[in-house]
Backbone atoms as SQL, in Angstrom:
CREATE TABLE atoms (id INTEGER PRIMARY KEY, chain TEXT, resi INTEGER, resn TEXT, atom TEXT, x REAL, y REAL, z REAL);
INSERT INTO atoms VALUES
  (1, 'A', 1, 'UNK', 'N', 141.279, 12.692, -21.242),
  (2, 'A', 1, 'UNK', 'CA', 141.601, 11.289, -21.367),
  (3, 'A', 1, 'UNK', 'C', 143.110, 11.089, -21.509),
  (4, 'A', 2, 'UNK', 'N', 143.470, 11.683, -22.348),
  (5, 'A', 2, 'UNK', 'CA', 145.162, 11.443, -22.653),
  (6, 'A', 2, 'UNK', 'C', 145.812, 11.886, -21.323),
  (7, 'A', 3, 'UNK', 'N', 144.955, 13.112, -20.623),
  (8, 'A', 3, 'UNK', 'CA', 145.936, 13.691, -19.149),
  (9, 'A', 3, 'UNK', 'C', 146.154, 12.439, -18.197),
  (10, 'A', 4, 'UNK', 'N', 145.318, 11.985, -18.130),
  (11, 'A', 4, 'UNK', 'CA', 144.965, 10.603, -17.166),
  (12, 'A', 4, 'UNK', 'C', 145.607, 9.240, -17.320),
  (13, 'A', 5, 'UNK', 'N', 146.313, 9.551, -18.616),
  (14, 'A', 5, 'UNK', 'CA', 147.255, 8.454, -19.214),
  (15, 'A', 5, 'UNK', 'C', 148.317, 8.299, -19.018),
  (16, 'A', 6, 'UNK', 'N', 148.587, 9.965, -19.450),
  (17, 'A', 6, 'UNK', 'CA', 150.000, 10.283, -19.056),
  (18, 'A', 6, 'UNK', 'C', 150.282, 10.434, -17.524),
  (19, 'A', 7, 'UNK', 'N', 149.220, 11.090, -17.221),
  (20, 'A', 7, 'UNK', 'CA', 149.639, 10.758, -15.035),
  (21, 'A', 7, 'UNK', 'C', 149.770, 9.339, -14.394),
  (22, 'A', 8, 'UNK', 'N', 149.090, 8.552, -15.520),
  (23, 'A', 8, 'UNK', 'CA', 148.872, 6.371, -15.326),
  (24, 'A', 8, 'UNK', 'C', 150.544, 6.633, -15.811),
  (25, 'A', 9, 'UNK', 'N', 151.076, 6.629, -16.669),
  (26, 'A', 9, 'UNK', 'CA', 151.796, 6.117, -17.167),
  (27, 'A', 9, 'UNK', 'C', 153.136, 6.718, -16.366),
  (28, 'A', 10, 'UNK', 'N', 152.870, 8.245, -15.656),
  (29, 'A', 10, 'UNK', 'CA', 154.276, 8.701, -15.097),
  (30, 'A', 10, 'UNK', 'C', 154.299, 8.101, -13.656),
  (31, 'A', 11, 'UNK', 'N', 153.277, 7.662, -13.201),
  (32, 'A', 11, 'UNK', 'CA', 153.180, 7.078, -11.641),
  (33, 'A', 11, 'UNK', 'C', 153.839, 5.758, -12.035),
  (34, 'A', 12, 'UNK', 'N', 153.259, 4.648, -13.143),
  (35, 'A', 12, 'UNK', 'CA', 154.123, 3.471, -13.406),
  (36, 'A', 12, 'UNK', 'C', 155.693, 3.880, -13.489),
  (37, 'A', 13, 'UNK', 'N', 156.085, 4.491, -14.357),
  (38, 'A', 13, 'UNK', 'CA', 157.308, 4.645, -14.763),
  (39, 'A', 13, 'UNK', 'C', 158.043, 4.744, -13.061),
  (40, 'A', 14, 'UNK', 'N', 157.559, 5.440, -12.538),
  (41, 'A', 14, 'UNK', 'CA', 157.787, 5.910, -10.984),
  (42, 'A', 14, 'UNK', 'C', 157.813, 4.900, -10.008),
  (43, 'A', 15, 'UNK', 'N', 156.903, 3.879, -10.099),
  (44, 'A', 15, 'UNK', 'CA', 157.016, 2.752, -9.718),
  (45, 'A', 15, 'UNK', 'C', 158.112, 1.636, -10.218),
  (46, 'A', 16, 'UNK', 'N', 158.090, 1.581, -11.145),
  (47, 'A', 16, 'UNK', 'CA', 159.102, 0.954, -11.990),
  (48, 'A', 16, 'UNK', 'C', 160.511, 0.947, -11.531),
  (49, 'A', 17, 'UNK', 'N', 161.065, 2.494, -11.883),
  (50, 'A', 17, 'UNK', 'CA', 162.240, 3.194, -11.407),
  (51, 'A', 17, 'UNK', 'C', 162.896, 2.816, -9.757),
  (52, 'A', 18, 'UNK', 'N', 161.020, 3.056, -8.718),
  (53, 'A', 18, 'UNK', 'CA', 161.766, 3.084, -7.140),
  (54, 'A', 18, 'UNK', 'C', 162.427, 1.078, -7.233),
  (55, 'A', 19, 'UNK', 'N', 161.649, 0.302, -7.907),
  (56, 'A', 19, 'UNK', 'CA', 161.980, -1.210, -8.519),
  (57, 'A', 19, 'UNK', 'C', 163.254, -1.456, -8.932),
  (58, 'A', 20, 'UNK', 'N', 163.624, -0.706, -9.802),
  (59, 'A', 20, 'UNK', 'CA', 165.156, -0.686, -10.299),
  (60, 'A', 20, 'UNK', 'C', 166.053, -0.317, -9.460),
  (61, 'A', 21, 'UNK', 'N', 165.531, 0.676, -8.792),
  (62, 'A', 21, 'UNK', 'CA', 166.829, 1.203, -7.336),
  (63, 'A', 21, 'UNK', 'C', 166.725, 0.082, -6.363),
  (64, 'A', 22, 'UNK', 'N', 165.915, -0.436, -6.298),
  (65, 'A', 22, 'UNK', 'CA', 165.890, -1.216, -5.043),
  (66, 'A', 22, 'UNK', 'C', 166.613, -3.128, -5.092),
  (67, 'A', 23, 'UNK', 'N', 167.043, -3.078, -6.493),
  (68, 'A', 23, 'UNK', 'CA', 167.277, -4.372, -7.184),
  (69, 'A', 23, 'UNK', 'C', 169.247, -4.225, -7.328),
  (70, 'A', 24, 'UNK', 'N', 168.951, -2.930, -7.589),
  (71, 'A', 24, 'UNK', 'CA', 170.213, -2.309, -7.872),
  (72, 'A', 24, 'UNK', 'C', 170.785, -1.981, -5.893),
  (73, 'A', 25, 'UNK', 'N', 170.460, -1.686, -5.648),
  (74, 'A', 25, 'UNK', 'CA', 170.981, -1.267, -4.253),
  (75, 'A', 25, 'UNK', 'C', 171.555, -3.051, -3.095),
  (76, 'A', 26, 'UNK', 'N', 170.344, -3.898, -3.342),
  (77, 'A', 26, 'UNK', 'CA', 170.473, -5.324, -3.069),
  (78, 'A', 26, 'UNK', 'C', 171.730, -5.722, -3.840),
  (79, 'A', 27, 'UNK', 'N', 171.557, -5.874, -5.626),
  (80, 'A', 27, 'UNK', 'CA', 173.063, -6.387, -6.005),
  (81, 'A', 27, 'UNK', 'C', 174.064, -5.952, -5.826),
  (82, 'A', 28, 'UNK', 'N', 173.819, -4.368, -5.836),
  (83, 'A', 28, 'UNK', 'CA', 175.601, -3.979, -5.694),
  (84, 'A', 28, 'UNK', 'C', 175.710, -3.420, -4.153),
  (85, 'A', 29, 'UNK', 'N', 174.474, -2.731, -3.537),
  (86, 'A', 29, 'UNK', 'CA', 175.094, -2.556, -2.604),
  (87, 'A', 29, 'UNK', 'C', 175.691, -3.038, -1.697),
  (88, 'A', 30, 'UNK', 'N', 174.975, -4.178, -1.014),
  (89, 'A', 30, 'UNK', 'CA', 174.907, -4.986, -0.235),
  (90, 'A', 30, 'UNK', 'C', 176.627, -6.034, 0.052),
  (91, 'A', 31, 'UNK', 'N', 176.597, -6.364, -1.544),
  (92, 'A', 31, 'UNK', 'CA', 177.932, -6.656, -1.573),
  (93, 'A', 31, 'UNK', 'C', 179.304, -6.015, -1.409),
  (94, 'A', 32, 'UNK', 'N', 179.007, -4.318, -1.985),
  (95, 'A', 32, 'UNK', 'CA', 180.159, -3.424, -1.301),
  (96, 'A', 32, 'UNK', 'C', 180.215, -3.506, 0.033),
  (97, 'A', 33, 'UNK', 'N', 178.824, -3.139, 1.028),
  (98, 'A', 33, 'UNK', 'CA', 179.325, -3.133, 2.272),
  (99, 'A', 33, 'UNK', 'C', 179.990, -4.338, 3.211),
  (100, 'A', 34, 'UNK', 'N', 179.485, -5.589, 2.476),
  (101, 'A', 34, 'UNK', 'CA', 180.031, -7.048, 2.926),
  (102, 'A', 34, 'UNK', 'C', 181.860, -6.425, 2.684),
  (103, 'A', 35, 'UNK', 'N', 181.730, -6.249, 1.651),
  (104, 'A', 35, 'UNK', 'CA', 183.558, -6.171, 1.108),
  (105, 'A', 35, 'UNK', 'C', 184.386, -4.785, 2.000),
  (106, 'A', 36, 'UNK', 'N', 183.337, -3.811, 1.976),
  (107, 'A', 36, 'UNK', 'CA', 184.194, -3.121, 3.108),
  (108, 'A', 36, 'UNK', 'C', 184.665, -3.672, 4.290),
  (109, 'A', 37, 'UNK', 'N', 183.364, -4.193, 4.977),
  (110, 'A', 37, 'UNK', 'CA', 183.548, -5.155, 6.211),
  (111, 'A', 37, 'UNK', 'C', 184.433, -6.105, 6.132),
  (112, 'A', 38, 'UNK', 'N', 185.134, -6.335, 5.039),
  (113, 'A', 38, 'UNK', 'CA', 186.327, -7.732, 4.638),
  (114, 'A', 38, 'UNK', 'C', 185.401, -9.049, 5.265),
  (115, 'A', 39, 'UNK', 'N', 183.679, -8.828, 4.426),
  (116, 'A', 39, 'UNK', 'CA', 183.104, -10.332, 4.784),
  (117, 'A', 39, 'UNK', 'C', 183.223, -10.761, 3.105),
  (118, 'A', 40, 'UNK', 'N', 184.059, -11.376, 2.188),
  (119, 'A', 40, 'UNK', 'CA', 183.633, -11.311, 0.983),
  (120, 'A', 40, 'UNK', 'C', 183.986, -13.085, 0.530),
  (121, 'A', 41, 'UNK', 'N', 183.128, -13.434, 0.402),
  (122, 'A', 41, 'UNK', 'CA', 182.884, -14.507, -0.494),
  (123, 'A', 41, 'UNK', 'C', 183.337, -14.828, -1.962),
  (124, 'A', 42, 'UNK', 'N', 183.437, -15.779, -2.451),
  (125, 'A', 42, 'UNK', 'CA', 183.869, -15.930, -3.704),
  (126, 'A', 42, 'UNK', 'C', 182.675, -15.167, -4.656),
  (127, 'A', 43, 'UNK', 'N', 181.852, -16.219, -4.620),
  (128, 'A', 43, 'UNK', 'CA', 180.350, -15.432, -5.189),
  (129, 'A', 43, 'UNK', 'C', 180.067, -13.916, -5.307),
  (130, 'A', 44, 'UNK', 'N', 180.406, -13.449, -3.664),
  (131, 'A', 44, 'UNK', 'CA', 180.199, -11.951, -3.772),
  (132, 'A', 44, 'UNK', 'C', 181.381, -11.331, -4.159),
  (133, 'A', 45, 'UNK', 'N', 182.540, -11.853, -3.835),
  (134, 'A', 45, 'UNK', 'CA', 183.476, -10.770, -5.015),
  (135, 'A', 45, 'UNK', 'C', 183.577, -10.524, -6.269),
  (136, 'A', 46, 'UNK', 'N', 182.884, -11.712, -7.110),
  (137, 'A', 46, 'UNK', 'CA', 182.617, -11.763, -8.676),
  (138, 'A', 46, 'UNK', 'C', 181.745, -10.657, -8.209),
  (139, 'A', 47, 'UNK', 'N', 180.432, -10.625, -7.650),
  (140, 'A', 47, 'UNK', 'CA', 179.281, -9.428, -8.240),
  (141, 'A', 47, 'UNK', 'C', 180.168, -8.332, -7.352),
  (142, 'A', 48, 'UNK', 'N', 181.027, -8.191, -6.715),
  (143, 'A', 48, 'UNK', 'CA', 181.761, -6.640, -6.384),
  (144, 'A', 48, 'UNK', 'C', 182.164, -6.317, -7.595),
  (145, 'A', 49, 'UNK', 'N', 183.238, -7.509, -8.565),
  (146, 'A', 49, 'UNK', 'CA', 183.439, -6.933, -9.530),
  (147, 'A', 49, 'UNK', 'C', 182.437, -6.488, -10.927),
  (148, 'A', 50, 'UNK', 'N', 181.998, -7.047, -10.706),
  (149, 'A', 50, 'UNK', 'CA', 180.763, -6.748, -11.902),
  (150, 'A', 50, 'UNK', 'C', 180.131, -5.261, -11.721),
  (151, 'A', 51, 'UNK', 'N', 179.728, -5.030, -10.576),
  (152, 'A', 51, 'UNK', 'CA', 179.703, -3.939, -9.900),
  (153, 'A', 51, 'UNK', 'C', 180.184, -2.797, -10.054),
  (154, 'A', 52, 'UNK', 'N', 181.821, -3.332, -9.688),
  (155, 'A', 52, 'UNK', 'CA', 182.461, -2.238, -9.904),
  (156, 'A', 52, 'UNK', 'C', 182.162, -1.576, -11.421),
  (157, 'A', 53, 'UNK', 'N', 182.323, -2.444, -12.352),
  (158, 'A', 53, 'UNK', 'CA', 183.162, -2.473, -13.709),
  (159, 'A', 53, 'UNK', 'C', 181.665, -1.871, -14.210),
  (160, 'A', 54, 'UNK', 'N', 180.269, -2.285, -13.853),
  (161, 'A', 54, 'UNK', 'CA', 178.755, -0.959, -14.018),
  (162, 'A', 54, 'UNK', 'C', 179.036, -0.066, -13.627),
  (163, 'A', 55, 'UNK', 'N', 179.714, 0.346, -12.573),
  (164, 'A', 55, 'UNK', 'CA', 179.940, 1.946, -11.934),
  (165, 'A', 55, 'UNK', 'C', 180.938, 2.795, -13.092),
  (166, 'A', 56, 'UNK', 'N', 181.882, 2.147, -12.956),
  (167, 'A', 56, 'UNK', 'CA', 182.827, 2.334, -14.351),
  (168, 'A', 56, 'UNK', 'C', 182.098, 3.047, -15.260),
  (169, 'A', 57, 'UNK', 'N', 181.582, 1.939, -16.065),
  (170, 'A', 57, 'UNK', 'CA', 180.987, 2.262, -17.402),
  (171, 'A', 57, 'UNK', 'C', 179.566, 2.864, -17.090),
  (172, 'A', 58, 'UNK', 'N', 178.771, 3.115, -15.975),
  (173, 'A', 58, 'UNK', 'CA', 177.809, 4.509, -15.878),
  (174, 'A', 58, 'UNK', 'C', 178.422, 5.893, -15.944),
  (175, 'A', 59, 'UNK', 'N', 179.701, 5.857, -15.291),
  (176, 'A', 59, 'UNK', 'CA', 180.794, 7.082, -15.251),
  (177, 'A', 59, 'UNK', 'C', 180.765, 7.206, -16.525),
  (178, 'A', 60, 'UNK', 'N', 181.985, 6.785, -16.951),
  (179, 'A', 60, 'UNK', 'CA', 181.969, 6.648, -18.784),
  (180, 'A', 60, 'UNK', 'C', 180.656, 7.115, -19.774),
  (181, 'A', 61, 'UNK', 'N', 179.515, 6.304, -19.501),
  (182, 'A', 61, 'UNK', 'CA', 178.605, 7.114, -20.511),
  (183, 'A', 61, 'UNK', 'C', 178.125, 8.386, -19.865),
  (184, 'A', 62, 'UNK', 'N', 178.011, 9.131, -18.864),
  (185, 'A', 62, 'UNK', 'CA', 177.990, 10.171, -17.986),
  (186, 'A', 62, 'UNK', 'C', 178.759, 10.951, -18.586),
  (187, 'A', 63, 'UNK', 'N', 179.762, 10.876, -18.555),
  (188, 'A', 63, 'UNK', 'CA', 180.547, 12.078, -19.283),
  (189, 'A', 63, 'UNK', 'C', 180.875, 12.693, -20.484),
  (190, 'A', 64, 'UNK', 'N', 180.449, 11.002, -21.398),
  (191, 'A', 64, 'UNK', 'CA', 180.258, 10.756, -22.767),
  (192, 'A', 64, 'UNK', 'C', 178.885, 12.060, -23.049),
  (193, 'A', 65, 'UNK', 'N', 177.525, 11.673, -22.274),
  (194, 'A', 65, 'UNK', 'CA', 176.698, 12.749, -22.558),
  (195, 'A', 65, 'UNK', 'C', 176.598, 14.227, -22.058),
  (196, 'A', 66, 'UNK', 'N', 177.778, 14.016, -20.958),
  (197, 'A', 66, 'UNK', 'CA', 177.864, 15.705, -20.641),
  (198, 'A', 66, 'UNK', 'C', 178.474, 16.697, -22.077),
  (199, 'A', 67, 'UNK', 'N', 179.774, 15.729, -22.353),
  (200, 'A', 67, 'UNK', 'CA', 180.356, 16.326, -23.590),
  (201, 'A', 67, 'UNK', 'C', 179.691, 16.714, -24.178),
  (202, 'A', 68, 'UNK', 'N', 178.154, 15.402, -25.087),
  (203, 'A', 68, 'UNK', 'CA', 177.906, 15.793, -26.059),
  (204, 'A', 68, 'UNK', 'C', 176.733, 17.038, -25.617),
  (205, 'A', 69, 'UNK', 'N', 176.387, 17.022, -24.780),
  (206, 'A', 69, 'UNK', 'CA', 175.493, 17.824, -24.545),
  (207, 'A', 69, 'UNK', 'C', 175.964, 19.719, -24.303),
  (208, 'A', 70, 'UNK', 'N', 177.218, 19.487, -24.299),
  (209, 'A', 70, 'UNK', 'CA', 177.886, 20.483, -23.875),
  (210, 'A', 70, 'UNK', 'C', 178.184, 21.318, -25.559),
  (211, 'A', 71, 'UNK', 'N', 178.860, 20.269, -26.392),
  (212, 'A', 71, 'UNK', 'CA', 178.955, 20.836, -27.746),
  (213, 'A', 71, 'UNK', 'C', 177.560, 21.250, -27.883),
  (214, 'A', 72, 'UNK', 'N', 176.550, 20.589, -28.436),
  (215, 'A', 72, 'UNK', 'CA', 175.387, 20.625, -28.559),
  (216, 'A', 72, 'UNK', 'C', 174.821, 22.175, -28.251),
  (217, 'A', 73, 'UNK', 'N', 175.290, 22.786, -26.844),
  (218, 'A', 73, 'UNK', 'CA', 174.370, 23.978, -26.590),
  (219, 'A', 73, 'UNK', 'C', 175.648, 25.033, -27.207),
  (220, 'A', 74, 'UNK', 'N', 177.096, 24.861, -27.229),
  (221, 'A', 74, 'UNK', 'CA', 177.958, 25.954, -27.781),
  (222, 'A', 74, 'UNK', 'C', 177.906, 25.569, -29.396),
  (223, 'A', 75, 'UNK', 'N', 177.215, 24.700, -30.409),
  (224, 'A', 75, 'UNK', 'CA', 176.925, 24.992, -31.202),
  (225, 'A', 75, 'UNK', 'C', 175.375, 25.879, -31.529),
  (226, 'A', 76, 'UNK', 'N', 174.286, 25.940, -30.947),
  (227, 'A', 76, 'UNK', 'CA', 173.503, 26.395, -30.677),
  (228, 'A', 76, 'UNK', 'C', 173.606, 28.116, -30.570);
């Protein structure tokens, strides 16, 4: 019973996730490639920047947890 839960629950999560990429790829992508193309709108250059400034700060906590993860195993 619990196996069948957890396979319900990792297929949602899975579903969920391909949801988030695909929401994420529409807001930001879509608008980078407009802006490469130099098609950019007022509207869409605010969400380029917004964009940008998420890429930013995914970098930022990215490296934030490599660090800590890095102390973590040379204290270990």
């Amino acid at each position: 019973m619990v196996v069948k839960i957890m396979k319900d629950m990792k297929n949602m999560l899975r579903v969920v996730g391909i949801l988030l990429l695909g929401m994420f790829v529409l807001v930001v992508g879509i608008p980078l490639v407009l802006a490469a193309a130099g098609i950019v709108l007022s509207g869409i250059g605010a969400i380029v920047g917004i964009a940008v400034m998420l890429i930013k700060l995914a970098v930022v906590v990215a490296i934030g947890y490599l660090i800590l993860v890095g102390i973590r195993a040379v204290l270990r």
